[in-house]
C-alpha positions in Angstrom: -9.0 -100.0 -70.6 -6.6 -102.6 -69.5 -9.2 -105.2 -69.1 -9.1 -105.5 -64.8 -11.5 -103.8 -63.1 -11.8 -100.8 -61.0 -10.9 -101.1 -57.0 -13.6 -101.2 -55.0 -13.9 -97.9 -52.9 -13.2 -99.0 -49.0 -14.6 -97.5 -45.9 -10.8 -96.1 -45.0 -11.9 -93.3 -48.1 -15.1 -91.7 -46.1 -13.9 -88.6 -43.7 -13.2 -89.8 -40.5 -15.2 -88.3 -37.6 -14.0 -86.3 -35.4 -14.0 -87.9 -31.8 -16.2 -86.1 -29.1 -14.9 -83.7 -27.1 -15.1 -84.2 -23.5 -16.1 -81.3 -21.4 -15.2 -80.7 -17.9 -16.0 -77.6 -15.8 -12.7 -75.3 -15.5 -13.6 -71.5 -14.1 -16.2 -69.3 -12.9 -16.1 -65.4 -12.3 -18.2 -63.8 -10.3 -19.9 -66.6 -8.2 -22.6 -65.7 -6.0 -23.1 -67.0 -2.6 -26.1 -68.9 -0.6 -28.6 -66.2 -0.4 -27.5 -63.5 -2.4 -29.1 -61.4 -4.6 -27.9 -60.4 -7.7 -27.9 -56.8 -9.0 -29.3 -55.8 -12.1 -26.0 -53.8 -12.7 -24.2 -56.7 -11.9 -25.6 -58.8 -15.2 -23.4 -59.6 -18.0 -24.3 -57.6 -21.2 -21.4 -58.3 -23.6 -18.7 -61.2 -24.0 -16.2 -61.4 -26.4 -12.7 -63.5 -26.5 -9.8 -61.7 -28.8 -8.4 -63.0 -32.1 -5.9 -65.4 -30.0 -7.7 -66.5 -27.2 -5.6 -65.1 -24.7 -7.9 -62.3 -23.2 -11.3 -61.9 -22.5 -13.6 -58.9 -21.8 -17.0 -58.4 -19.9 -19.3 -55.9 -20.0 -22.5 -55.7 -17.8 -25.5 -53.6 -17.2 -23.6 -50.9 -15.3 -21.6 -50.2 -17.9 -18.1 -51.6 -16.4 -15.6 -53.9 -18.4 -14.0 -56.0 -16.8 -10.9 -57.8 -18.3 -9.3 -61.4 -18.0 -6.2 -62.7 -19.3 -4.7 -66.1 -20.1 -2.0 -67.5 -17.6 -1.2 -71.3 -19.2 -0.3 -69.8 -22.8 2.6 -67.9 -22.3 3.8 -68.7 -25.6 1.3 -66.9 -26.9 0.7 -69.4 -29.9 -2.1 -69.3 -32.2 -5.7 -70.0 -31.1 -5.7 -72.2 -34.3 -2.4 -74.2 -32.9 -3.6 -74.3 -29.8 -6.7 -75.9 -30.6 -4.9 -78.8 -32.3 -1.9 -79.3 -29.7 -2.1 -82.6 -28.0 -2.8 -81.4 -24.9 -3.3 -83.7 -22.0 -6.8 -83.7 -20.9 -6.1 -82.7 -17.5 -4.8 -79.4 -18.9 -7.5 -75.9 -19.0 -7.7 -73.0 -19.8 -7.0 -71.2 -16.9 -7.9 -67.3 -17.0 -7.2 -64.8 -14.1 -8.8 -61.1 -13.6 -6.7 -58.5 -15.6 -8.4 -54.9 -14.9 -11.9 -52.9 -15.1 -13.0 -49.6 -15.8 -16.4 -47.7 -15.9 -16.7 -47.4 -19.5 -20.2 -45.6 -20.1 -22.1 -43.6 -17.6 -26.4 -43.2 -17.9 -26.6 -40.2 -19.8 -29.8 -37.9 -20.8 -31.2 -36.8 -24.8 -32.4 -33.3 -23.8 -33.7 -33.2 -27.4 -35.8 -36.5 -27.5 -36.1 -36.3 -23.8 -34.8 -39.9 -24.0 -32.5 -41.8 -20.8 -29.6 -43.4 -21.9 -28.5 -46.5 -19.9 -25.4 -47.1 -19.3 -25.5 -51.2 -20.3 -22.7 -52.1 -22.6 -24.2 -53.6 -25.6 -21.1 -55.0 -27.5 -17.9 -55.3 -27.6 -15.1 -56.1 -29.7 -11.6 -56.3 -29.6 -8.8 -54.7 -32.0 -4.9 -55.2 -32.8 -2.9 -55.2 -30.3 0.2 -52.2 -30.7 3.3 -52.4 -28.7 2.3 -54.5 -25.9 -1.1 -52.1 -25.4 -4.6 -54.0 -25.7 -7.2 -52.1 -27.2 -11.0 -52.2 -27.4 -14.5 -51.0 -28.7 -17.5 -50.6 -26.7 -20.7 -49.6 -26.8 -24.0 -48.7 -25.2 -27.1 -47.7 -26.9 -26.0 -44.2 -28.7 -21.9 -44.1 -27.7 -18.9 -45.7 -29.2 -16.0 -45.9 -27.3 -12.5 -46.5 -28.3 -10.3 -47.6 -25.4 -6.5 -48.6 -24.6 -5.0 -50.5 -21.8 -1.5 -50.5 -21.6 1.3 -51.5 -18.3 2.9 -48.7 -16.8 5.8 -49.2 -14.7 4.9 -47.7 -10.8 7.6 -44.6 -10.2 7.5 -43.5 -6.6 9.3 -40.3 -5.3 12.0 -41.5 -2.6 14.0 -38.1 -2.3 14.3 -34.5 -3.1 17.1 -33.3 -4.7 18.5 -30.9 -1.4 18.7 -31.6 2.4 17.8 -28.8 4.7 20.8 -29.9 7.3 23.4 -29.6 4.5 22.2 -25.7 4.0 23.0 -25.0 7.5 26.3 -26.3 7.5 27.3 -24.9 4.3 27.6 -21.4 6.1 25.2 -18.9 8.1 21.4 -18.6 8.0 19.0 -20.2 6.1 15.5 -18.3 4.9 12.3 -20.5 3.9 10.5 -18.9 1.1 7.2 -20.4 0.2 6.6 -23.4 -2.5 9.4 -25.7 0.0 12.0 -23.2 -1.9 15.5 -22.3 0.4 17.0 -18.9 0.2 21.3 -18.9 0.9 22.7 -15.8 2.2 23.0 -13.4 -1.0 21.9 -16.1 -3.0 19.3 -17.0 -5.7 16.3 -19.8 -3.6 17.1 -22.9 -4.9 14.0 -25.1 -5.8 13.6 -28.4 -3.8 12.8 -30.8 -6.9 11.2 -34.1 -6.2 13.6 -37.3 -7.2 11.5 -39.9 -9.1 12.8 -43.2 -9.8 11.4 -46.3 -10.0 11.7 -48.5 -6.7 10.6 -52.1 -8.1 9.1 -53.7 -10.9 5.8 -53.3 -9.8 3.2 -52.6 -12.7 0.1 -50.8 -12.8 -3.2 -51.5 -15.5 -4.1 -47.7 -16.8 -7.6 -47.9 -19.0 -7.5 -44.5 -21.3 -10.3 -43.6 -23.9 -8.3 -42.5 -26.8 -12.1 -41.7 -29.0 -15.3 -41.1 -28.4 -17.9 -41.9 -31.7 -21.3 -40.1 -30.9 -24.2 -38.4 -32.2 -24.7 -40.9 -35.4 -27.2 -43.4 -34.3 -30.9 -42.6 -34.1 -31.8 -45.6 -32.8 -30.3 -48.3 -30.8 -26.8 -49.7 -31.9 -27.1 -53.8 -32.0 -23.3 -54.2 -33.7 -19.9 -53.5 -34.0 -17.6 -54.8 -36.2 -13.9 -53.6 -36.4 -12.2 -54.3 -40.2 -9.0 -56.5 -41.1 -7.7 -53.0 -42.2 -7.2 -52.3 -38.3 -7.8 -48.3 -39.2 -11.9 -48.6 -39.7 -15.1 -50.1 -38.2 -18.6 -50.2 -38.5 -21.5 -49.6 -36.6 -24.8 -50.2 -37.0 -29.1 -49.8 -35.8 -31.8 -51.0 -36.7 -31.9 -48.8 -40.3 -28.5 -47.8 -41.0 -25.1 -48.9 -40.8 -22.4 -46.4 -40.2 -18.5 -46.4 -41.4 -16.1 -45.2 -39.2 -12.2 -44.6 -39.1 -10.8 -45.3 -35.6 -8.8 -41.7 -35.8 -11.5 -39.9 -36.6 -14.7 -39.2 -34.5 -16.3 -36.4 -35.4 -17.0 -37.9 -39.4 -18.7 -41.2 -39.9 -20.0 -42.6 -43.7 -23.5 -43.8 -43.8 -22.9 -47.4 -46.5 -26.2 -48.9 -46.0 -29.8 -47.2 -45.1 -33.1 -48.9 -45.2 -34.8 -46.5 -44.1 -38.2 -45.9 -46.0 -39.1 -42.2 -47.0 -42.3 -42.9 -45.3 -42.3 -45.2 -41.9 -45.5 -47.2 -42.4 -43.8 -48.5 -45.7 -41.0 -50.6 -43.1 -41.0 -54.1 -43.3 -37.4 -55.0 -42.0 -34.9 -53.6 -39.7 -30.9 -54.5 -39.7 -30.4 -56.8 -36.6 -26.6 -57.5 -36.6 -23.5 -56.9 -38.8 -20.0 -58.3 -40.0 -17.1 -57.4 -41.3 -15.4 -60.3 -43.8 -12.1 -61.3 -40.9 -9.6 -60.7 -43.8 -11.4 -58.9 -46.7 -11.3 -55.5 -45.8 -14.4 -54.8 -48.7 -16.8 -57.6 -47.7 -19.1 -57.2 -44.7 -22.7 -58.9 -44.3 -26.0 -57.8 -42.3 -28.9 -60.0 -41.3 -32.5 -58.6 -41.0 -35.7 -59.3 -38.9 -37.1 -60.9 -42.2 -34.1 -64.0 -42.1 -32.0 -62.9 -44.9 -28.7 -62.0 -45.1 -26.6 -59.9 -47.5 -23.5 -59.6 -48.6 -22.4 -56.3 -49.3 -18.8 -55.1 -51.6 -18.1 -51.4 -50.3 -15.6 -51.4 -54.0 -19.6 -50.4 -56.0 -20.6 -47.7 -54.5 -20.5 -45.3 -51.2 -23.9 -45.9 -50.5 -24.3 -49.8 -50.7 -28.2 -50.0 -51.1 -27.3 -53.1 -53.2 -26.2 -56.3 -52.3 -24.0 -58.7 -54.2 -25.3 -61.7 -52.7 -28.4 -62.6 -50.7 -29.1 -65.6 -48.4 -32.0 -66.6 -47.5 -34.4 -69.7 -46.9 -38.3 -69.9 -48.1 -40.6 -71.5 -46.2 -43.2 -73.4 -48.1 -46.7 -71.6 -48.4 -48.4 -74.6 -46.2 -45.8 -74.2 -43.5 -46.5 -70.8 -42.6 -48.3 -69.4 -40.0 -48.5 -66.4 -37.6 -45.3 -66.7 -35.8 -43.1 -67.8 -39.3 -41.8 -64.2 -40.1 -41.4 -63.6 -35.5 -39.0 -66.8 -35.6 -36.9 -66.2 -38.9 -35.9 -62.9 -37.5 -32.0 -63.8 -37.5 -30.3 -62.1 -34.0 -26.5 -63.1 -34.9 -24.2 -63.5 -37.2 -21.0 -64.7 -37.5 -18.3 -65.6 -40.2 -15.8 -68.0 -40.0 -12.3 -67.9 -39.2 -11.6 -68.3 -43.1 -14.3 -66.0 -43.8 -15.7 -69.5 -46.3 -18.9 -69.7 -44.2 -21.6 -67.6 -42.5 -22.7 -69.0 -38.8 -26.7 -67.3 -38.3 -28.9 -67.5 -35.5 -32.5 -67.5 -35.4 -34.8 -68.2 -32.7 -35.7 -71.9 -33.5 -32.3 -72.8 -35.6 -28.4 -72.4 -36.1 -27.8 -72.1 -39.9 -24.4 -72.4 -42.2 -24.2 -70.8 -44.8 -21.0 -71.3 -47.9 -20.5 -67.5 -49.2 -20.4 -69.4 -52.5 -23.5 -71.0 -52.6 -26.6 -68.4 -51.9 -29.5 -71.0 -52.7 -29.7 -72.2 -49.1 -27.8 -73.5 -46.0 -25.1 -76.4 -46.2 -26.5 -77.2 -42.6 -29.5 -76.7 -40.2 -29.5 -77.4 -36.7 -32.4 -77.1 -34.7 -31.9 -75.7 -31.1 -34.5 -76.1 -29.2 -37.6 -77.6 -31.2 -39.3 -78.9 -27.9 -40.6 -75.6 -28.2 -42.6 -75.4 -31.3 -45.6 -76.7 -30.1 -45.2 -73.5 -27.3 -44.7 -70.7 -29.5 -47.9 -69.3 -28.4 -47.2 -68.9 -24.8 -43.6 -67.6 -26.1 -45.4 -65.1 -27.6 -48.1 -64.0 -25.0 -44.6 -63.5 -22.7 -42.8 -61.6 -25.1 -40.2 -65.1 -24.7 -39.9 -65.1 -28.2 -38.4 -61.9 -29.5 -35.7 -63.2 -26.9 -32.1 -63.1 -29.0 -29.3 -65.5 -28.7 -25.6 -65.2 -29.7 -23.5 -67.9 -31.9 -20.4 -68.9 -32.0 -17.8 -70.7 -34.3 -14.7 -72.7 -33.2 -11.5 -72.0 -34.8 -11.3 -74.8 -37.0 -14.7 -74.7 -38.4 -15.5 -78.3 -37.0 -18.1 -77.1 -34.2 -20.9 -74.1 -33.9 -22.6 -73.2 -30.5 -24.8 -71.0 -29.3 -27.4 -71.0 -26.3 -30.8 -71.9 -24.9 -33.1 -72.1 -22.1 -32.7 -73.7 -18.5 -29.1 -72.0 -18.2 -27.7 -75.1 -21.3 -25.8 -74.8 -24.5 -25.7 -76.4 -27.5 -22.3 -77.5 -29.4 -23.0 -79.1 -33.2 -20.6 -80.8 -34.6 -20.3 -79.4 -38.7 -17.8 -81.7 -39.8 -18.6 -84.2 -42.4 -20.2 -87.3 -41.9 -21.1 -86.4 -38.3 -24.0 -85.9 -36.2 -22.8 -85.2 -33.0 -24.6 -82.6 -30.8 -23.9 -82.1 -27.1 -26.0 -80.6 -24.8 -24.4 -78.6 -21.7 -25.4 -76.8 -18.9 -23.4 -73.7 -17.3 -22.6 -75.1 -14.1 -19.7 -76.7 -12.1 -21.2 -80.1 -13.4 -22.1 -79.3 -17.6 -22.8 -82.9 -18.5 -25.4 -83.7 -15.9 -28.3 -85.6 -17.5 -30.7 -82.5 -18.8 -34.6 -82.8 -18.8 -36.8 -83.5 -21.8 -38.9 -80.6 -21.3 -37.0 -77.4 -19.9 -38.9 -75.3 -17.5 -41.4 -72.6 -19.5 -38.7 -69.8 -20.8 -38.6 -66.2 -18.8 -38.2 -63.1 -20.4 -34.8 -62.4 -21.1 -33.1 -59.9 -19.0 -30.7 -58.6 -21.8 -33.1 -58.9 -24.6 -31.4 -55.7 -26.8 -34.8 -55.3 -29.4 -37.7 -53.9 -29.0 -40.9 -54.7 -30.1 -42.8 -52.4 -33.0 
């Protein structure tokens, strides 16, 4: 308008990169030594950090938890401040062992004539109340509800009457039973245990405050606990149960997909959120790849969804194993609860909550394998499922592979970076091409048919 012309745009406008991370080993639990052989009760089931960072819980095939806590974060700040403080790069995380308790025990359907194991499937963490953690787990069938809390250790030094004083306080003394001493014409008087506490010492007590059973038919894949901190959700492979943490006898079937007649099934329910601050918003993937967004505020029975994700592959890019692969085994929202992390078996996927016509971002995991799917699927290799995982400031996603590695892809804008670890004392060792030929996974939680 003023006759000059417009500024060029300079490169100083585009988003900035982020710089790589630089990973460096920092702990290990549970190290095995030369020779020894591991025990199939001894494998890690479940692992799940809590809302700060500052405790982490384990569970494994025999059905223990096992706890760890934080020790260089006193201060208990954020896990969002934390991630952005300058820290010098020598500085870990360091965690230390907290406590473990036997959370589920094998148990035995008389009725379906069915063995429940005792493997802890999920678990999840909920808010924290006057200094006492507490926690959801969960095997096959049972939901447990669980709080850990300090207790100061009382020991009992004294009793409140000495024996010697009795006899010098005049005549004969007369033991009656229970430790009493009967006076001379007198009423026994009760020797009472003095309890005080002798140091500061401090004991870990695990108590299960609910037990949620008898509401699953078949296998429970997720938990989810609500922003509400009063309900949670559960969920199988055809129905997804509402639950309030008080209550355990009473639970609120919201979504069923279960057909009227069983040959008519063509998806189950393979993992489910809650929204992390919308207490009405929770979404479910299926084995088909979609996944829905459901608003408990329409109905009690959600059998509709208010939004539905999902990705078409074109008809000449199908084949036998397209519907096996799309089958989505995690999902996860964001921090902000803006974006939808999913895992399939070939891919990582981002979806915006806003934006249901397809993913802002696909990252391929491991597509050496393709050309192998075959042999994945004479081995049963590929109904193996895989977890994923968001940091807390939406920059980065991970999630696992073969060959013992991990994958982190960086989701920021403008930026391609993808790092490729291994879980050992040395992550950044230069990987192979071509990963040994997968196993079957030992914790694989589906089943085929």
């Amino acid at each position: 308008m003023n006759g000059t012309a417009a500024p060029e745009p300079t490169e100083a406008s585009a988003p900035t990169p982020q710089p790589p991370l630089e990973w460096r080993f920092s702990q290990v639990f549970g190290e095995r030594g030369a020779g020894e052989d591991v025990q199939d009760v001894d494998i890690i089931s479940a692992i799940e950090f809590n809302r700060t960072g500052h405790h982490l819980a384990t569970g494994d095939r025999g059905g223990r938890v096992v706890l760890f806590e934080r020790t260089d974060a006193k201060d208990h700040v954020s896990r969002k401040e934390a991630e952005k403080a300058d820290y010098s790069i020598s500085r870990h995380p360091e965690f230390r062992y907290k406590t473990e308790f036997q959370s589920h025990e094998p148990e035995f359907d008389y009725l379906k004539s069915l063995e429940i194991e005792e493997k802890i499937n999920k678990i999840k963490w909920c808010q924290e109340t006057n200094g006492a953690s507490f926690l959801l787990s969960t095997n096959d069938k049972t939901i447990k509800f669980w709080k850990v809390q300090e207790k100061k250790v009382k020991k009992i030094c004294e009793m409140n009457m000495n024996t010697s004083n009795a006899h010098a306080n005049g005549g004969p003394t007369t033991h009656v039973p229970n430790g009493g001493i009967l006076k001379p014409g007198g009423l026994p008087l009760l020797r009472m245990p003095l309890v005080v506490v002798t140091s500061q010492e401090t004991s870990l007590a695990a108590n299960c405050r609910r037990v949620y059973a008898h509401a699953h038919d078949y296998h429970i894949n997720s938990i989810s606990n609500n922003s509400d901190g009063e309900t949670f959700i559960s969920a199988d492979d055809l129905r997804i149960n509402l639950w309030n943490l008080e209550i355990s006898n009473q639970s609120f079937n919201i979504v069923d997909v279960k057909p009227t007649n069983m040959e008519d099934l063509t998806e189950v329910i393979t993992s489910a959120e809650f929204h992390p601050s919308h207490c009405n918003t929770l979404a479910y993937s299926s084995s088909k790849g979609s996944i829905r967004l459901v608003d408990l505020r329409q109905s009690a029975l959600c059998d509709t969804h208010s939004k539905l994700f999902e990705q078409h592959e074109s008809a000449g890019s199908r084949s036998f194993f397209t519907e096996i692969i799309a089958s989505i085994s995690d999902i996860k929202f964001s921090m902000d609860g803006r974006h939808i992390l999913s895992r399939d078996y070939m891919t990582l996927k981002l979806w915006d909550v806003n934006m249901d016509s397809g993913p802002v971002a696909t990252f391929q995991v491991h597509e050496y394998l393709r050309p192998k799917l075959c042999d994945l699927y004479e081995n049963d290799s590929i109904f193996d499922k895989f977890e994923c995982c968001q940091s807390g400031d939406g920059l980065r996603v991970a999630t696992g592979s073969y060959s013992n590695i991990f994958r982190v892809f960086n989701c920021g804008a403008g930026d391609g970076e993808v790092t490729t670890l291994e879980a050992t004392r040395n992550p950044t060792r230069r990987q192979t091409q071509n990963p040994a030929r997968p196993v079957r996974s030992m914790t694989r939680n589906v089943r085929r048919g």
